[in-house]
Structure formats: C-alpha cells, structure tokens
ZABA-415655 format. One record per residue (C-alpha): residue in three letters; x negated, y negated, z. Coordinates in steps of 0.1 Angstrom, whole numbers, plus 5000, padded with zeros to 4 digits. Layout:
<nudos>
AlaXYZ
...
</nudos>
This chain:
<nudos>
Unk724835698192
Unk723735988210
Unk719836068213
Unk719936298190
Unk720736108163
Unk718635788177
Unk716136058173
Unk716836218138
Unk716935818121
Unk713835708141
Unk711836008128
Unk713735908092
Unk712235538095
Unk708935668108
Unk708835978078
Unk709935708051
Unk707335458063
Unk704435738057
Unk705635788026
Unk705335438011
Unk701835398028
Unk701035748007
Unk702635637976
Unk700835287977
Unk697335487981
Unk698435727953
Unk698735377931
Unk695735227947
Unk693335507936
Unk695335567903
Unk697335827904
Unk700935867892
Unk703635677922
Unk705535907934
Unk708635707929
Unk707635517894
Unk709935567863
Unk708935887843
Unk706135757816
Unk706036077796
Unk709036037770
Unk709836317746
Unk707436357716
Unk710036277684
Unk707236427661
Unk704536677663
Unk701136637667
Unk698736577702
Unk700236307726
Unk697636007729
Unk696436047692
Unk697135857660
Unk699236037638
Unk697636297614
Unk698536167582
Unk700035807579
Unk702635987557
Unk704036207581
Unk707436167588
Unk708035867569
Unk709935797543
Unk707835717512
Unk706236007493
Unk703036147484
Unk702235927453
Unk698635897438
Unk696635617462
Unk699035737493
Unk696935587527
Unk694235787541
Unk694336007569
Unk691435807587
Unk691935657623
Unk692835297617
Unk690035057624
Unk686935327628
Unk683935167611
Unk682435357581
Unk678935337575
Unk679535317535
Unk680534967542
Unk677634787561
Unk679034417545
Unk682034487567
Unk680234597601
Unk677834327597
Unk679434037588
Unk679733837618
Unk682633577610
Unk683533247622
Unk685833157653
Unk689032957641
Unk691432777662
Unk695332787660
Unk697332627685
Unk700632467698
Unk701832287730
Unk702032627753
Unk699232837732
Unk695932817718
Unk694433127697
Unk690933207686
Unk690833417654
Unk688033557637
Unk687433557598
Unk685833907604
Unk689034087600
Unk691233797611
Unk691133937645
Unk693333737676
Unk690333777695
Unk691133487722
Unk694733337735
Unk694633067760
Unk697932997780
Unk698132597782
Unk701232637808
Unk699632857830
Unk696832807854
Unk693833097854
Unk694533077894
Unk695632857923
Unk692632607920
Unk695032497889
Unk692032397869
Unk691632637840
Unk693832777818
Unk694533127818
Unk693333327793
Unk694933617781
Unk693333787753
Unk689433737756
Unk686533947733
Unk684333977764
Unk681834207760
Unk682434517777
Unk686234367788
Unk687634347750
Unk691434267744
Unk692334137709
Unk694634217685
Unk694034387651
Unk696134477619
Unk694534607584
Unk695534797556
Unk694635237548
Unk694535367513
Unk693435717508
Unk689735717492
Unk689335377495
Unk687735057513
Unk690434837516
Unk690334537537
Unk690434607575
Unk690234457610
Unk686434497597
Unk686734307568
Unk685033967557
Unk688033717555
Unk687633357541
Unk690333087547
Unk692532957526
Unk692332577524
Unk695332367520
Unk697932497545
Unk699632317575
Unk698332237611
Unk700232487620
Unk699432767598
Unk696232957591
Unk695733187561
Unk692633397555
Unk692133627525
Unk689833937515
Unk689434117482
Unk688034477484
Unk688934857471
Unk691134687443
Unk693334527469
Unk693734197478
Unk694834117514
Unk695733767523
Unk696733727561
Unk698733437571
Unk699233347610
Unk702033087616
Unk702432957653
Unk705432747657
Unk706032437685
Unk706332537721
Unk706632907707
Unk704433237717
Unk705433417692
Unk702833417660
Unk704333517628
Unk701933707608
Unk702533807572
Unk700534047551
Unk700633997515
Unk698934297498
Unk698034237460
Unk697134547435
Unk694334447412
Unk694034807403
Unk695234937371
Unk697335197388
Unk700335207413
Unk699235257450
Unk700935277480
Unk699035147511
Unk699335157547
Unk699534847573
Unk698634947612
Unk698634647638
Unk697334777676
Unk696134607704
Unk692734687719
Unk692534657759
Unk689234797780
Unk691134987803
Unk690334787836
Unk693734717859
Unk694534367873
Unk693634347908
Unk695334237939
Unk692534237963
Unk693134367995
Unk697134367981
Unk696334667960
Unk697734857989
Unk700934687990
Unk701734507960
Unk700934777924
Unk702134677894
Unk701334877861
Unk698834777835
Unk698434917803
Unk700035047772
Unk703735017767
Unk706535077739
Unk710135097732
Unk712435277710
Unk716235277708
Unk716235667712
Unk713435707738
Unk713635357761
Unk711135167775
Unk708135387780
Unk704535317798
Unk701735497790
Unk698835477815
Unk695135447808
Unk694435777828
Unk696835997805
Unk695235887772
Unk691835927783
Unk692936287794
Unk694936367762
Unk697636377782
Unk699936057770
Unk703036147758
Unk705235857741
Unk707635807710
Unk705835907676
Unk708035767649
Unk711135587641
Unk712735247622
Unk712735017654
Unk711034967688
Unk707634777698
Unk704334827714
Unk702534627743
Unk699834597766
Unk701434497797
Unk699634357829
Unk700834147859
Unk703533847848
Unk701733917811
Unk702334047779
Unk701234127745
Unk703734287719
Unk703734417686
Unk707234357669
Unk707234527636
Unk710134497609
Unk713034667625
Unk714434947596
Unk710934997588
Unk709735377592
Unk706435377611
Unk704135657633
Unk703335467670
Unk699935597681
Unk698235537718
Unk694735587720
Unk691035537725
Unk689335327702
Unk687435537680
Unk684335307684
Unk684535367725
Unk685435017725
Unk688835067752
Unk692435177744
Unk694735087717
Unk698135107712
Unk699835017677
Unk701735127648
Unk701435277613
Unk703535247582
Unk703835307544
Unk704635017522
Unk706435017494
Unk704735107461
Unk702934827447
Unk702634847403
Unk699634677390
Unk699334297392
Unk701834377416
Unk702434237459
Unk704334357485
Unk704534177517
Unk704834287556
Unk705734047583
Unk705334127616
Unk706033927654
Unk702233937677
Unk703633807708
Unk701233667738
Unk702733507764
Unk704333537798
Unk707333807807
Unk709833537808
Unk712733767804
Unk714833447788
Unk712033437759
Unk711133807755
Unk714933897751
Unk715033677720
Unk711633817701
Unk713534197705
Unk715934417716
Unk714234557750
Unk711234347751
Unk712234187788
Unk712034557798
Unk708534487806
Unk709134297836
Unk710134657852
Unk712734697880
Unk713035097876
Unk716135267891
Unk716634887913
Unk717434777880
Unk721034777879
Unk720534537910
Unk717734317908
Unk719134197869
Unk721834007886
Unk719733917911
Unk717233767892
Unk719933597869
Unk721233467899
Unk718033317915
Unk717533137878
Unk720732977885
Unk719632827915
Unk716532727908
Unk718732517880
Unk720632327910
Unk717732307935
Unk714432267913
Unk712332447937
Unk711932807938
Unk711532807977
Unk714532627981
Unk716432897953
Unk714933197976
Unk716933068011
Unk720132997992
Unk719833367975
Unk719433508008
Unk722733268026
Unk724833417991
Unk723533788003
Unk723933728036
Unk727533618029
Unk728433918006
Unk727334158040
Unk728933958059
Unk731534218071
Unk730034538070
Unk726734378090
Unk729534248114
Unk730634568118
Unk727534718127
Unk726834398151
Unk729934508170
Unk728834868172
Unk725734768185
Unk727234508209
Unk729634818225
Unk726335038228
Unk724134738244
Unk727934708264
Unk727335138276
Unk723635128278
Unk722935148316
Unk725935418314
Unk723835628292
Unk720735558314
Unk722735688342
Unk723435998321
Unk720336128310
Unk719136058346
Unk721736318358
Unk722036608335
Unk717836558332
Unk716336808307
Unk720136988302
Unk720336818266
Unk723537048258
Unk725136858288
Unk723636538281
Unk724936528247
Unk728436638258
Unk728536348283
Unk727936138260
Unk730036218228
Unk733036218258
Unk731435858264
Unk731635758225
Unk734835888227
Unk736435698256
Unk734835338242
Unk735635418209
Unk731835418196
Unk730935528163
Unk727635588171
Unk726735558127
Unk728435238133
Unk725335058136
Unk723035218112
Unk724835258082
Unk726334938075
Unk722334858075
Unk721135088055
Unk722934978024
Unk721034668025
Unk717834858020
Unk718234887980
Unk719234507979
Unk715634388001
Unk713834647978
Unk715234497945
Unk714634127956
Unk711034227964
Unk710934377925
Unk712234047914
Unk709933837935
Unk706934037927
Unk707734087890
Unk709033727878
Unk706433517867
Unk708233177875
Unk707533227911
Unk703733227899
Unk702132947918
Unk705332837924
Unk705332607951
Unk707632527980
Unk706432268005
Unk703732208030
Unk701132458030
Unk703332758008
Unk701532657977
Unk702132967956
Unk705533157967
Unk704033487948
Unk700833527974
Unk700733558007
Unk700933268032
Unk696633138033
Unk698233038072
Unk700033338080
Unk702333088094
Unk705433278080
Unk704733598087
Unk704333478124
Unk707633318121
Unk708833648106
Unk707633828135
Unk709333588159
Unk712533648143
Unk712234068145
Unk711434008184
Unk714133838187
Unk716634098170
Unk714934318192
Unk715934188218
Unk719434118206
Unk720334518201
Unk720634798227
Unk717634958239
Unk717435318233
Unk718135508265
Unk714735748257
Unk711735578268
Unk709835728240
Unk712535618211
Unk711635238224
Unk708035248223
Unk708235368184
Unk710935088179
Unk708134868196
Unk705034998175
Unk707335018141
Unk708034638149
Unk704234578150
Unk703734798119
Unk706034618098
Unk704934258114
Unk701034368099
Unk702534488064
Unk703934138064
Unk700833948063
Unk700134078031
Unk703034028013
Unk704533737985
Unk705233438003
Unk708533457987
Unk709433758004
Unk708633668036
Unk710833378035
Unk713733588024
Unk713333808055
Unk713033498078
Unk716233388065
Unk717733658066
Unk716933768098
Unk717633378116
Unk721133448098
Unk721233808113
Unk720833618144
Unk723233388140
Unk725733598135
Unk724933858163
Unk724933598186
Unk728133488174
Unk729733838174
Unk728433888208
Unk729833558222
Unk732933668208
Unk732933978225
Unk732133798261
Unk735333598257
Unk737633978254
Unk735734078286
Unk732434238275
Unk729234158299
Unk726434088272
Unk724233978294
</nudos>
C-alpha cells in the first residue's frame, strides 16, 4: 500500500470518526441525526402536519348525516360541562401475571401500567413503570367518543363500574348527550395486550353517527442515558405505521414547531409512543377508515398521538360497538409481530435492517441452546468470525507480505526523501515485484464495518439483553462494564493487533494509528457491555488467526519476526 493511499484511508477513518462524534452531539442536543431514517412521510390528506384533522369526516367513508361528530379537538375540556372537569374519579386495578394497570373512572383513563417482568433498574427491586399520571410527567392512554353539538362521554367523563364481570375484566359506563358509552377493558394471562371495546348506545330519538378517537398522551421528556447520551441515542416519541407510508417517527421537536409530517388517513396501520426497549401502541380495527393526528394536547398537558373514526350509524335504541388493541409492554419483536403487521418495527434497525434481522433471529437461537445471553454474544461472534473467515484471511496475508517489505519501504522513502513522484514509483515497482495488492488489506476489512454496526443496533435495541446477566461482575450486558474490566481487556486485544500488522513507513501515519487506538479504547468505556464482549472476541479470534496465517507464511520462507 503506498503512502498515499495509507494516507487517503487514514484521513477516511479520522474524517468518518468526526463525523459520528458530530452526529452523536446533533442527537444529544436534539436535533435531527444526520444518518437517522427520514421521519417526515408524505401527507396522504390535506390539512397542517402535527394537527388533528379538521373535520372527523374528512376523508372517510361515512357521510354527512344529521348528529355527524364534531369538528372539536378530541379530549379539550369545555367549560359547559364543569361535572366532567371536576369529577375526580376513583383508581381501579386490572392486572395479570406480566402487567398491572391503574385506570381511572374519570374517563376510564390507563393512567398507570406497571411491568411485573421488568425491573425499574439494576437494583432489581421495583418494577418498572411504564405509564405513570405524574404531575407535570403525564403518560396515559385515552379514548372517548365526538358528536357534533353535543356532550357525549369523553376521556373527561364520570364513569361508574359495572359490577358482576370477571377478575379479569373491568367494565365502566357513562350516560351523557343521549349516548350511552360503556367501556370494557379485558387483560388476558401473561398477555400485554388489553382489549378494549366501546359499546356506544343511542337513547336519542334520532339516528346519529359518532366518532371514537383513542391517543396516547406523553410529556415530551426523552429517556436518558447519562453520560451515554453521547454515544448510545435512541428515539423517543410519537410513532405510526401504515401499509402505504411505513413505519414513521415523529419527534417531539417537529410537533411543537408545526412541523411533523406523518400519514393522515387510511383503513390499517397503528400509532405509538416509543421510548428505549418500550412501547405503547394503539391497534385500531384494520379496514376501518380513520384520520391519525399527532399533536399537543390542547390543555398544554404534553403530546399526543392517536386516531379518529366514524362509526357506523346508530338508529334509536340502537348500539354499535368498536374494539380496539392498547398495547403496553416491552419491544419484544416475537410478541409485537403478533398484535400487528409492522408493530416490531419499533425496535428500529434503519438501513442495517436487512442485516441486523438475521442477526438478531440468530442471537435468539442461541440464547435457546446456551441460556445466557453472554454466552449467545461469544458464539454469534465465533459464527461471524467463521463466515469472514476467508476474506479476513486474505487481508491477513496482504498484511503479513507488507509487514514482510516494510524495512524495504523504510529504505525507500529514506532515499528518494521529499521526491514523492519517485517514491511512489519505487514502490508501486515494489507492489509489483511481491505481488502486493496494496487494497488487499483494507477492503476485506471494511465490509465488516456494516456487520459490527448492525450487532451494536441489535445489542442496543433488544430488550432481552436488558439486565441481562453474564457472569462475575457483567451484571447487565446492555450497560457498560461498572469495572471497566472489559474495555481494558478490549484495549489489550487492539494493542496487540497493533502490533501484529505492519507499521506504516510515515512516522506521522503511526502516531494517528496510535492516538485513533486510544480514541476508540476511551469510546469503549462507555459502551453496552455486550458490545464490548463481541469486539474482545472478535479481536482474540482476529488474533488467532493472524498468528496462524503468519506462522504459515514463516514455514514458505517469510521472516515475520
């Protein structure tokens, strides 16, 4: 490889390595990453990105009928119904084995979901608690019914229960506008998916046709990482999906400039609020036409996110029912894919995608032989190891002829001095006469790059790794080592595959291979225990097999020594 070139990918590494650290600042203060997946989708109806949709009627299907739904912002309190506003409620509790739910009879509001299989951190003595009505901090989930002219029973409303249904089931009912709304939550075994069904009764003495909206409401706070922040960013906010416009994240900062842009209709898709190994979905009917809308609460109580839809016509003495999916749980990708179509999007690979997917799948599989995730990680890395077996050996031979020419090339430069035209001609006639491909030993390693990039995704995005533990001291394989002990080891291991490759013939080409080494052994510190593992594997395998490479080429008459 001729200086030249040593220079140009030094420079590469060095210009690439700047633009990380900027792109992890960019996240850190909260602007837009510079490599993130587009969040702006094309609008699919008119009207101002970030705002509910003008008329509930709007591009839906049902038409304008006498007692069609209001055009009033779901869930904004009126002052012409003070029983609503004021009516405190009472906290009710619905759990299973892996959830427990806190729901208020004012407006039957989710207003508190308790994980029971997930710890609130590593102490591993609370649960962690997803949802929470904190004042100031508010993230609950709310549904109601619109009706143009009328009150109808909201999110607002004053619910009582209705008595006589299982352990498993809790019904609440309201009566107001000439509508009867009767909300029934049902939360099977070991599930995290809560069932809810609307059952909308006319006690009018006309036809109506009314409107159901479900949103979440999140303050618009991110999940922190510490001091990680400015290597570890995941997103948190507002999130949907449609068949026609994808997954799509909406961030906090775009809706609170009027500048979200997202999906405004259609017959399938969900919404979210997504944070850190979490999630909360809406899961409408799919066929049903509905308006998505992403927004500030009206109340300045945070952002929502939900949906809008007509339901059918309902004669007098007549009901219509809505069911709907509120799921609150982790983003296990198994679990999500079964509530709906694109719901494991959340746990977000971007353009890795393609790779990390198999990756992950793959890492499941061995956590199913090994029943450790530490253990699942080091045999992950021998499988990748082994599928670059070749090409690495490849480059490890290229490398092993330059380490072979090195005081040759010394010799060189010290000739033709600061005559680079010479200099270079010396030594392409050099590459030429050993038969060095001076790429040989760069390229084979820089298709690994997407495949380290796309583990780090999948061991910074799957939320079994979450305080999963390997043995000894690594407690929790998604935080960094509390010993550093790893990334020491790790920085061992890059010495030592310092050693093991040709030193550049420019003095100054060294020292940044020296202070990049340092760089890289810092940014470790901070990174998933997981990862670091990986990289120590892979690199005491790198080893290996450079040694081995190089032994071979002693025995056909190479000194590497």
């Amino acid at each position: 490889m001729n200086s030249n070139t040593q220079r140009f990918i030094l420079w590469a590494i060095f210009g690439f390595s700047l633009i990380f650290l900027w792109d992890g600042w960019l996240k850190h203060t909260g602007q837009p990453s510079m490599f993130g997946p587009q969040t702006g989708q094309t609008q699919t109806q008119q009207g101002k990105a970030g705002t509910p949709p003008a008329a509930p009627g709007v591009g839906l299907s049902q038409p304008a009928v006498t007692g069609t739904a209001s055009a009033a912002t779901p869930g904004a309190a009126n002052p012409a119904a003070p029983a609503a506003t004021e009516f405190k409620g009472e906290v009710l509790t619905l759990a299973n084995d892996v959830l427990k739910l806190s729901i208020n009879t004012k407006g039957g509001v989710v207003e508190r979901a308790e994980l029971l299989q997930h710890k609130a951190d590593r102490s591993l003595k609370e649960n962690f608690v997803l949802l929470s009505n904190e004042p100031g901090k508010p993230y609950v989930a709310e549904s109601g019914l619109l009706l143009a002219g009328s009150e109808v029973p909201t999110h607002l409303s004053a619910f009582t229960v209705v008595p006589g249904t299982p352990a498993n089931v809790l019904s609440l009912t309201a009566e107001q506008g000439g509508l009867r709304l009767t909300r029934t939550y049902t939360l099977e075994p070991g599930s995290y998916s809560i069932k809810q069904r609307l059952t909308v009764e006319n006690l009018r003495a006309e036809p109506v046709v009314p409107a159901v909206y479900s949103h979440l409401r999140r303050h618009g706070d991110k999940v922190s990482a510490g001091i990680n922040d400015y290597f570890i960013h995941t997103f948190t906010g507002p999130a949907m999906y449609t068949e026609a416009d994808k997954f799509q994240k909406i961030p906090f900062e775009d809706i609170a400039k009027g500048k979200a842009s997202h999906s405004k209709s259609g017959n399938n898709g969900w919404v979210s609020m997504i944070q850190h190994y979490f999630v909360s979905a809406w899961v409408p009917p799919q066929g049903l036409e509905r308006n998505y809308y992403a927004d500030k609460d009206p109340n300045g109580l945070g952002y929502r996110i939900g949906y809008l839809a007509n339901l059918p016509s309902v004669a007098p003495a007549g009901k219509v029912e809505h069911e709907a999916v509120l799921l609150i749980g982790p983003q296990d990708q198994q679990m999500l894919k079964k509530v709906a179509p694109g719901l494991d999007l959340v746990v977000d690979y971007s353009w890795l995608t393609v790779i990390a997917k198999p990756m992950y799948y793959l890492l499941l599989w061995l956590h199913g032989i090994f029943g450790n995730w530490g253990w699942a990680i080091i045999f992950l890395t021998v499988i990748i190891k082994a599928i670059f077996y070749f090409p690495m050996a490849t480059a490890y031979k290229s490398m092993a002829k330059m380490k072979q020419v090195t005081p040759r090339m010394m010799a060189l430069r010290e000739k033709y001095g600061d005559d680079k035209m010479k200099l270079n001609q010396a030594m392409m006639e050099l590459y030429k006469t050993e038969k060095i491909n001076p790429l040989g030993g760069c390229l084979p390693i820089l298709i690994t790059i997407p495949v380290f990039l796309a583990l780090y995704w999948v061991l910074l995005g799957s939320v079994e790794m979450r305080h999963a533990p390997w043995l000894l001291w690594v407690k929790d394989l998604s935080t960094p080592d509390p010993w550093y002990i790893l990334p020491i080891v790790l920085a061992v291991t890059m010495w030592a595959q310092f050693k093991l490759n040709p030193t550049p013939p420019d003095p100054m080409q060294a020292r940044i291979l020296m202070i990049m080494q340092a760089v890289f052994a810092v940014m470790f510190l901070f990174f998933p225990s997981g990862l670091v593992l990986y990289y120590i594997v892979n690199n005491v395998l790198s080893i290996a097999q450079q040694w081995w490479i190089y032994r071979q080429l002693e025995k056909q008459g190479y000194k590497m020594r």
